[in-house]
C-alpha positions in Angstrom: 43.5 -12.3 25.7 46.1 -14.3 27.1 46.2 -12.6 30.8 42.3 -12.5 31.2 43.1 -9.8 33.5 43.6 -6.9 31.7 41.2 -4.7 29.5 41.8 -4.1 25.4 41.9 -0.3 24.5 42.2 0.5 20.8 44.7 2.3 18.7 44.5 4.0 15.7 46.4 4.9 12.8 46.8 7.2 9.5 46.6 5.4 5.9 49.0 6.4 2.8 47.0 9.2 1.7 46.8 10.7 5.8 43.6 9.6 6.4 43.2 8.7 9.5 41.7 4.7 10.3 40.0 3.9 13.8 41.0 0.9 15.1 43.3 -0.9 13.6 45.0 -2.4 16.1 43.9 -3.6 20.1 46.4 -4.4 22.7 45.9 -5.7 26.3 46.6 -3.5 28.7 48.7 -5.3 30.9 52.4 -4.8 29.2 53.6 -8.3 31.0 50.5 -9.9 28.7 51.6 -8.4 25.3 48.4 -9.6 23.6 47.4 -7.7 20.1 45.0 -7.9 17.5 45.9 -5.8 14.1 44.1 -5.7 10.6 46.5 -5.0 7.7 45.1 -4.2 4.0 41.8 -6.4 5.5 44.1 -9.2 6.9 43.7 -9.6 10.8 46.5 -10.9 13.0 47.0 -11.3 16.4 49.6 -12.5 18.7 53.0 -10.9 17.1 55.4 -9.0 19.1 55.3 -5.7 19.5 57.7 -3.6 19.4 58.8 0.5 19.1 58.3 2.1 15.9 61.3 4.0 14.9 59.5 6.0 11.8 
């Protein structure tokens, strides 16, 4: 994490069929921080900005 202050909690999600998928992203829990980690279709990124979902 960037802030080293804060603690990562883990999100989940549903996949295209509504299944639902544990942990596929983690995000610091200090909103100044902003840090993430995500795994898309086995890919893992970290670091982009996050934003509201409007879906």
């Amino acid at each position: 994490m960037k802030c080293e202050t804060g603690i990562l909690l883990p999100l989940s999600d549903y996949g295209r069929d509504g299944a639902p998928i544990q942990y596929k992203a983690w995000v610091c829990a200090n909103p100044d921080c902003g840090f993430n980690i995500r795994i898309d279709n086995g890919e893992v990124t970290f670091g982009r900005a996050i934003g509201q979902s409007y879906k």
